[in-house]
N, CA, C and O atoms as a GROMACS GRO file, in nm:
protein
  344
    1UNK      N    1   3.540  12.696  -8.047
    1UNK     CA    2   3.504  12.556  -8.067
    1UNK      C    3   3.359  12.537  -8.024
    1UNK      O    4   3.321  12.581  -7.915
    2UNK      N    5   3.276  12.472  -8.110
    2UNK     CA    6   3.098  12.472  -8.084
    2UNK      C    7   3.107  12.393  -7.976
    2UNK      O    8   3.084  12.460  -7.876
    3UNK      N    9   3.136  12.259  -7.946
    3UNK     CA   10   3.151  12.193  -7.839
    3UNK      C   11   3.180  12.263  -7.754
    3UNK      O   12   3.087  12.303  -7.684
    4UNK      N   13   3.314  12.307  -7.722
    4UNK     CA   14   3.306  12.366  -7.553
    4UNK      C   15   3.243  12.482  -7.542
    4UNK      O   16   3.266  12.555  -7.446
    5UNK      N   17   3.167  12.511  -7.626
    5UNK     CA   18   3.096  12.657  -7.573
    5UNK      C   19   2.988  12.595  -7.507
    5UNK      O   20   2.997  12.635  -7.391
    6UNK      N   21   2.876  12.508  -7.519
    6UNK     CA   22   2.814  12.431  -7.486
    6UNK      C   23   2.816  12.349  -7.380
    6UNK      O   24   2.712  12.294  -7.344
    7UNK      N   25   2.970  12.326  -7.296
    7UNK     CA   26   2.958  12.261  -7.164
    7UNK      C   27   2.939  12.374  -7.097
    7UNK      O   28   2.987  12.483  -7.128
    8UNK      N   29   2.858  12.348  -6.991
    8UNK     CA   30   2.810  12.451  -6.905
    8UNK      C   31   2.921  12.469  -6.753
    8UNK      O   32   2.955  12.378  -6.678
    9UNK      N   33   2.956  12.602  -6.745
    9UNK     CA   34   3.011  12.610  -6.629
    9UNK      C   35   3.023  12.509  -6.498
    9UNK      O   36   2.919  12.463  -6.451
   10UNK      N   37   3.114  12.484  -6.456
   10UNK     CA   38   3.070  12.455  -6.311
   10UNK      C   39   3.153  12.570  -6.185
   10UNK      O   40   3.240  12.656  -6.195
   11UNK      N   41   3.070  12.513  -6.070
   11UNK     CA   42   3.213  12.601  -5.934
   11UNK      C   43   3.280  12.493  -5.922
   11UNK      O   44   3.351  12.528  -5.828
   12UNK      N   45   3.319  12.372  -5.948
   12UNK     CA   46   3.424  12.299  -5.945
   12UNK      C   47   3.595  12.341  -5.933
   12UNK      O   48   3.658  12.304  -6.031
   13UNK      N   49   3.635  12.377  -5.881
   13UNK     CA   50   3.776  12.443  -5.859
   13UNK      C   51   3.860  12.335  -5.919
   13UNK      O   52   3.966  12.368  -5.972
   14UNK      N   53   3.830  12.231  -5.916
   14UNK     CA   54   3.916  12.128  -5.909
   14UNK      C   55   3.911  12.052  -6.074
   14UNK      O   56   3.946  11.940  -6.110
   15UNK      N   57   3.854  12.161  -6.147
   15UNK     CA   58   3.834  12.076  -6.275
   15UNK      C   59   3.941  12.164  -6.375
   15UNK      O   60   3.913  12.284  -6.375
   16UNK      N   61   4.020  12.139  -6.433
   16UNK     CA   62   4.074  12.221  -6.590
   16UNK      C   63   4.017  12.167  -6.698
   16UNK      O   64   3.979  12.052  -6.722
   17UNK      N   65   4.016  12.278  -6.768
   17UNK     CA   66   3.935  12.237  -6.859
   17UNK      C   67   4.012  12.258  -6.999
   17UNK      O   68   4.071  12.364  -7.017
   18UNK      N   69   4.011  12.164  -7.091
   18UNK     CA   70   4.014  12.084  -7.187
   18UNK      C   71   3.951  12.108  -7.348
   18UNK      O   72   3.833  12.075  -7.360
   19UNK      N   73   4.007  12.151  -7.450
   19UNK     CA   74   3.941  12.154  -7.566
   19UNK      C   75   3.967  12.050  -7.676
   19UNK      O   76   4.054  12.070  -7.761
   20UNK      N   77   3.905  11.957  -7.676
   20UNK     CA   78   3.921  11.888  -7.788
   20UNK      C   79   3.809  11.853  -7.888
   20UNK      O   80   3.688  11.859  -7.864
   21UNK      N   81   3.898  11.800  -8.060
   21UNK     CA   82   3.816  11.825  -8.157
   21UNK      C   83   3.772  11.690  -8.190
   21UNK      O   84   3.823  11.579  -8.176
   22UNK      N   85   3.692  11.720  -8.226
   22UNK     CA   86   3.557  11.546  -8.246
   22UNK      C   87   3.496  11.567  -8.353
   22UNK      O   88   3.454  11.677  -8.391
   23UNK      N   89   3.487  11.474  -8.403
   23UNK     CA   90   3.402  11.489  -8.544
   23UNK      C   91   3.245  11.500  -8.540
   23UNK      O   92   3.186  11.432  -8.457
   24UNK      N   93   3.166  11.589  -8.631
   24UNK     CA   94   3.062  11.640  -8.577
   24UNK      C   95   2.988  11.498  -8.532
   24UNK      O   96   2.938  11.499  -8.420
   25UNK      N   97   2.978  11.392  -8.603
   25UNK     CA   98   2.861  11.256  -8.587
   25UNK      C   99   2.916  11.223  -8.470
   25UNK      O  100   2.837  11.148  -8.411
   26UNK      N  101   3.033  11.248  -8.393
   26UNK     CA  102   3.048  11.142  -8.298
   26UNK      C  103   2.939  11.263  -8.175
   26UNK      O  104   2.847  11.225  -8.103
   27UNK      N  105   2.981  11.384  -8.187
   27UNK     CA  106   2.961  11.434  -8.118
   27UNK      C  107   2.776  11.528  -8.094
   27UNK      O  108   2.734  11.604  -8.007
   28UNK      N  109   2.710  11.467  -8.223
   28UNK     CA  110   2.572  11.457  -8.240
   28UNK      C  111   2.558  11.351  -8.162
   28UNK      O  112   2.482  11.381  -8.071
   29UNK      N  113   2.591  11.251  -8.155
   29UNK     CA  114   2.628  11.100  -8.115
   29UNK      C  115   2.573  11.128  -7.961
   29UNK      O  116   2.469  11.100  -7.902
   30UNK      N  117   2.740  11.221  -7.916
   30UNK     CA  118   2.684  11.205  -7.760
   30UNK      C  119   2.600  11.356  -7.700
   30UNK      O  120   2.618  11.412  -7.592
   31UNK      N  121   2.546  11.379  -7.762
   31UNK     CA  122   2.443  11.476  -7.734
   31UNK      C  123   2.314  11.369  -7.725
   31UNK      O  124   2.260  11.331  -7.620
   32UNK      N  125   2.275  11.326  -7.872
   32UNK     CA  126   2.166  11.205  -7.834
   32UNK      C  127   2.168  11.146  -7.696
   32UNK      O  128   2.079  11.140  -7.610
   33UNK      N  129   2.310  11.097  -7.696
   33UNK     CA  130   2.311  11.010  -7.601
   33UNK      C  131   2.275  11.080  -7.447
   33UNK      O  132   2.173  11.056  -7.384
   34UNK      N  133   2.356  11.147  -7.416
   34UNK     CA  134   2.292  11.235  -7.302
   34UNK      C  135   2.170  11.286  -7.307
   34UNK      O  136   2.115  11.260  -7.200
   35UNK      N  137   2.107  11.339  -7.370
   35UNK     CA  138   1.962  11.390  -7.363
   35UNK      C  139   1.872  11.252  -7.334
   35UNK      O  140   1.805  11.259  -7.231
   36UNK      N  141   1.861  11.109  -7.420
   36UNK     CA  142   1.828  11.012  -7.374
   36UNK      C  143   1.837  10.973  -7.242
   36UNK      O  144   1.739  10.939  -7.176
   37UNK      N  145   1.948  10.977  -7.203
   37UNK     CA  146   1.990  10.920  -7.072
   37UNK      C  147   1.974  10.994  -6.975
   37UNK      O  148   2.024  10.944  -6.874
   38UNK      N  149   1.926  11.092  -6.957
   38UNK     CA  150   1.896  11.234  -6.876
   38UNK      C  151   2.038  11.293  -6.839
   38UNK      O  152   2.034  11.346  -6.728
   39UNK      N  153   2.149  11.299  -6.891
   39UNK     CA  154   2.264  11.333  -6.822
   39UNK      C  155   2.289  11.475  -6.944
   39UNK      O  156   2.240  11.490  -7.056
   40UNK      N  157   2.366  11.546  -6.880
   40UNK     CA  158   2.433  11.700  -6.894
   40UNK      C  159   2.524  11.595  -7.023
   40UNK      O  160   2.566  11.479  -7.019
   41UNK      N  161   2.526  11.689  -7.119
   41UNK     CA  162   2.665  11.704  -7.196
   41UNK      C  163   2.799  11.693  -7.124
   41UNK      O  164   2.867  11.590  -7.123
   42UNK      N  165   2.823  11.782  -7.076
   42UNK     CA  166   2.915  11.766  -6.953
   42UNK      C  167   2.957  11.639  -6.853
   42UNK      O  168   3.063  11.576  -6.852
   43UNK      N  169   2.861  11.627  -6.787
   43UNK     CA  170   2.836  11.493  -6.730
   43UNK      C  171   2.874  11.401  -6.840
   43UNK      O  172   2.985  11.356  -6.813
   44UNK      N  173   2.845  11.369  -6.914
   44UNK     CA  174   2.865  11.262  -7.037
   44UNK      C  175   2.994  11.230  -7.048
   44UNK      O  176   3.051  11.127  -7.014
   45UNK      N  177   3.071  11.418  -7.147
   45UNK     CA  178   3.191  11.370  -7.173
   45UNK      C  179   3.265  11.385  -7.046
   45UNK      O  180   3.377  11.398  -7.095
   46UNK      N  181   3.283  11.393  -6.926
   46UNK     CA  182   3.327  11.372  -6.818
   46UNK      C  183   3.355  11.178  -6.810
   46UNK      O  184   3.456  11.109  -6.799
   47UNK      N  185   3.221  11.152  -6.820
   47UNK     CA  186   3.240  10.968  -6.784
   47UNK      C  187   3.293  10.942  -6.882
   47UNK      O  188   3.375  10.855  -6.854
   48UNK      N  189   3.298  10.970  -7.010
   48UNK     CA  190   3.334  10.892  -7.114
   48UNK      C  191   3.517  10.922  -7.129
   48UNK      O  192   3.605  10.840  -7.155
   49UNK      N  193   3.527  11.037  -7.109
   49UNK     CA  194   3.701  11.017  -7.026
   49UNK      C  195   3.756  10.967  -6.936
   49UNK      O  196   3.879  10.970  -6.928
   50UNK      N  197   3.679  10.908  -6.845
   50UNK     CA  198   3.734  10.827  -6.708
   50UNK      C  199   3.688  10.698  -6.801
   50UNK      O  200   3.779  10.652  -6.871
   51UNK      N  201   3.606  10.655  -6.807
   51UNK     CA  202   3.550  10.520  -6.906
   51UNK      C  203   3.699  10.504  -6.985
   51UNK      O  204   3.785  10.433  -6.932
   52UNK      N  205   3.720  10.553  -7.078
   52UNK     CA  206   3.818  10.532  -7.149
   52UNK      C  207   3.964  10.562  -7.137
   52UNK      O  208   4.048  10.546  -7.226
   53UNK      N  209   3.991  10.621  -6.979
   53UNK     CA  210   4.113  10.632  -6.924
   53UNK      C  211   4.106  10.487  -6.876
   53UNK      O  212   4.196  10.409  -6.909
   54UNK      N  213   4.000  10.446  -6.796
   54UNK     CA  214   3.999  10.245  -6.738
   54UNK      C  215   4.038  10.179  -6.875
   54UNK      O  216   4.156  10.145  -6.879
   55UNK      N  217   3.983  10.160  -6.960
   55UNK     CA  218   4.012  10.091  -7.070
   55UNK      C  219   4.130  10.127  -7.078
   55UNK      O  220   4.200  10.035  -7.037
   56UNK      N  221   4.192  10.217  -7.111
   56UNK     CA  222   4.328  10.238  -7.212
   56UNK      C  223   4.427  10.197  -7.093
   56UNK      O  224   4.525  10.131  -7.130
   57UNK      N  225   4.415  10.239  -6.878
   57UNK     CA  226   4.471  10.178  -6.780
   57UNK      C  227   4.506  10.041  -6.829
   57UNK      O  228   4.618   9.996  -6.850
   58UNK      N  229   4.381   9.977  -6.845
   58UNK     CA  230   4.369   9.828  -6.841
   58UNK      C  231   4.462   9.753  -6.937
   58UNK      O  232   4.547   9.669  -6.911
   59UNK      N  233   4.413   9.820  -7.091
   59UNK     CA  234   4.511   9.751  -7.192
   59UNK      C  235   4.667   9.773  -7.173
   59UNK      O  236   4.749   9.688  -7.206
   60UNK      N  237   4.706   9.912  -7.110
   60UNK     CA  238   4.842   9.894  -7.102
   60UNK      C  239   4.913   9.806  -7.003
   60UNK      O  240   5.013   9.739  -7.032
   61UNK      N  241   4.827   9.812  -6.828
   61UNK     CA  242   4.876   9.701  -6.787
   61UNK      C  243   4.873   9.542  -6.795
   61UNK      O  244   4.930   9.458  -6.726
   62UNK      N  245   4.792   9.532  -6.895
   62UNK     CA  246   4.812   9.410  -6.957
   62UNK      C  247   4.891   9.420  -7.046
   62UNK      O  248   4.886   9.309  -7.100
   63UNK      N  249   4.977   9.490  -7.111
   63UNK     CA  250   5.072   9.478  -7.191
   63UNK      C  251   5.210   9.496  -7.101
   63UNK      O  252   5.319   9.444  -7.125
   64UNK      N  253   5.188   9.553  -7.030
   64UNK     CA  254   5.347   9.563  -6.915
   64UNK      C  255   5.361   9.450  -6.877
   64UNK      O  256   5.472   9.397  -6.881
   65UNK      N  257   5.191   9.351  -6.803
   65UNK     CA  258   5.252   9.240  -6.803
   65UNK      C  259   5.286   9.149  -6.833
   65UNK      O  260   5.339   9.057  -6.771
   66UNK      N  261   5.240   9.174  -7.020
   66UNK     CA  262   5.309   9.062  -7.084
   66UNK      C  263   5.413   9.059  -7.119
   66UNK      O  264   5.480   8.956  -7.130
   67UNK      N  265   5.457   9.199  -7.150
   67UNK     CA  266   5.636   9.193  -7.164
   67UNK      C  267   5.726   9.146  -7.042
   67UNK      O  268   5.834   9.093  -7.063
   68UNK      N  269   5.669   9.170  -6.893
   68UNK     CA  270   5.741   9.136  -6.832
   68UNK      C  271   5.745   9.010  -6.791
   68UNK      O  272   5.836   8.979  -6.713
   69UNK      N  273   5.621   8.880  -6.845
   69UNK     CA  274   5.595   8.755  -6.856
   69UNK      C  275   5.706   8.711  -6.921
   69UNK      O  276   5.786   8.627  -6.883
   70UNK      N  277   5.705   8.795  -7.057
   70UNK     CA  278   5.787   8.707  -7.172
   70UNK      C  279   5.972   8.734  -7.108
   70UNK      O  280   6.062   8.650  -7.103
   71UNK      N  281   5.974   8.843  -7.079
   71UNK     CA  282   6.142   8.852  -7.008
   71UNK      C  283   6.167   8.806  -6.929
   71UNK      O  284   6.287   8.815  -6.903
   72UNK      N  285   6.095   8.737  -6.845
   72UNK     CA  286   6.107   8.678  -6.742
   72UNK      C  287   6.142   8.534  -6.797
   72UNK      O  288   6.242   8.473  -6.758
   73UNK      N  289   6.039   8.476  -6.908
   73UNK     CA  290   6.031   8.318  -6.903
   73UNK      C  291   6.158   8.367  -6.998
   73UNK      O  292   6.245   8.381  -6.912
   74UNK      N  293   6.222   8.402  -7.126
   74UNK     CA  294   6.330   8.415  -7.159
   74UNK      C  295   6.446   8.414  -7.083
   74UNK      O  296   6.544   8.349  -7.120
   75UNK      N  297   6.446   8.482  -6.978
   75UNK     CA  298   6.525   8.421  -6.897
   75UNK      C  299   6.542   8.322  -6.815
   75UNK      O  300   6.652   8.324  -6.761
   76UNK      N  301   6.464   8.222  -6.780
   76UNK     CA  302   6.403   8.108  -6.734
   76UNK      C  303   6.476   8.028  -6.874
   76UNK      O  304   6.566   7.944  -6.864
   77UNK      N  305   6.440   8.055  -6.951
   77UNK     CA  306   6.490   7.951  -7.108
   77UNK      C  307   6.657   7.964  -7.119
   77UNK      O  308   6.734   7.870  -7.137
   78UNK      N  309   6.682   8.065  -7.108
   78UNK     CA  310   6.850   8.115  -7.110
   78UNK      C  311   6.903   8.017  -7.009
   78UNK      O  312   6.974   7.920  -7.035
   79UNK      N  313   6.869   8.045  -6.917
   79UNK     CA  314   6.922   7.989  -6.770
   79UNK      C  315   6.926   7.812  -6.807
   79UNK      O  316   7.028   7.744  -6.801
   80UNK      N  317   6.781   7.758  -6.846
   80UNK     CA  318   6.761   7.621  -6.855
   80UNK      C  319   6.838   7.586  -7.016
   80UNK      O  320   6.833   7.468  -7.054
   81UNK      N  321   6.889   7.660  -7.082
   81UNK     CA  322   6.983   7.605  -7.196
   81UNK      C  323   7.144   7.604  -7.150
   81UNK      O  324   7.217   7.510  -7.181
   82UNK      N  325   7.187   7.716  -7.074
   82UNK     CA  326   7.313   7.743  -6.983
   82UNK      C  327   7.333   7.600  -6.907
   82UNK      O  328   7.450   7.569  -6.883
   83UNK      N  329   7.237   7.513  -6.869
   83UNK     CA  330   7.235   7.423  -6.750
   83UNK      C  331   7.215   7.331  -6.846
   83UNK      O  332   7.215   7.226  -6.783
   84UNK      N  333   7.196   7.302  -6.971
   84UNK     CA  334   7.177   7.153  -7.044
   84UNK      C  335   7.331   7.173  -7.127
   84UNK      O  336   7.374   7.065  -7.166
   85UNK      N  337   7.401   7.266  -7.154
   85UNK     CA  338   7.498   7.293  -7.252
   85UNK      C  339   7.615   7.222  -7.146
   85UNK      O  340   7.716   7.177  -7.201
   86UNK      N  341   7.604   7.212  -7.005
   86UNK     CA  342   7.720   7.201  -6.950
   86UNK      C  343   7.725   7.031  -6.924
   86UNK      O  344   7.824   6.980  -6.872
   0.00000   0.00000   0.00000
């Protein structure tokens, strides 16, 4: 894979490492982008997986808590129709 031949080693013990496939523009993309920004290839796609592990964190627990909003007030509605029926 051209990409991971290109991240450069580290002594990091604590890192596994990962091959995934990207389409060449995205990944011209973040080469630009790192060389601009003075950061390693590496360095780059490193943040841009924690970056987008927060995002994707974020959207799901906002979706846990809307399901557990809506089951909750559904039951709040159940309960308050149980108590007008009688």
């Amino acid at each position: 894979m051209e990409t991971a031949e290109k991240m450069p080693r580290t002594k990091a013990e604590s890192k596994v490492r990962i091959d995934v496939y990207l389409p060449k523009p995205l990944v011209e993309e973040i080469e630009r982008v790192a060389k601009a920004d003075g950061w390693t290839e590496a360095e780059l796609y490193r943040m841009l997986v924690l970056d987008g592990l927060s995002v994707y964190s974020e959207k799901s627990n906002k979706r846990l808590i809307n399901e557990q909003m809506r089951k909750k007030r559904k039951v709040q509605e159940e309960e308050t129709d149980d108590d007008n029926s009688d």
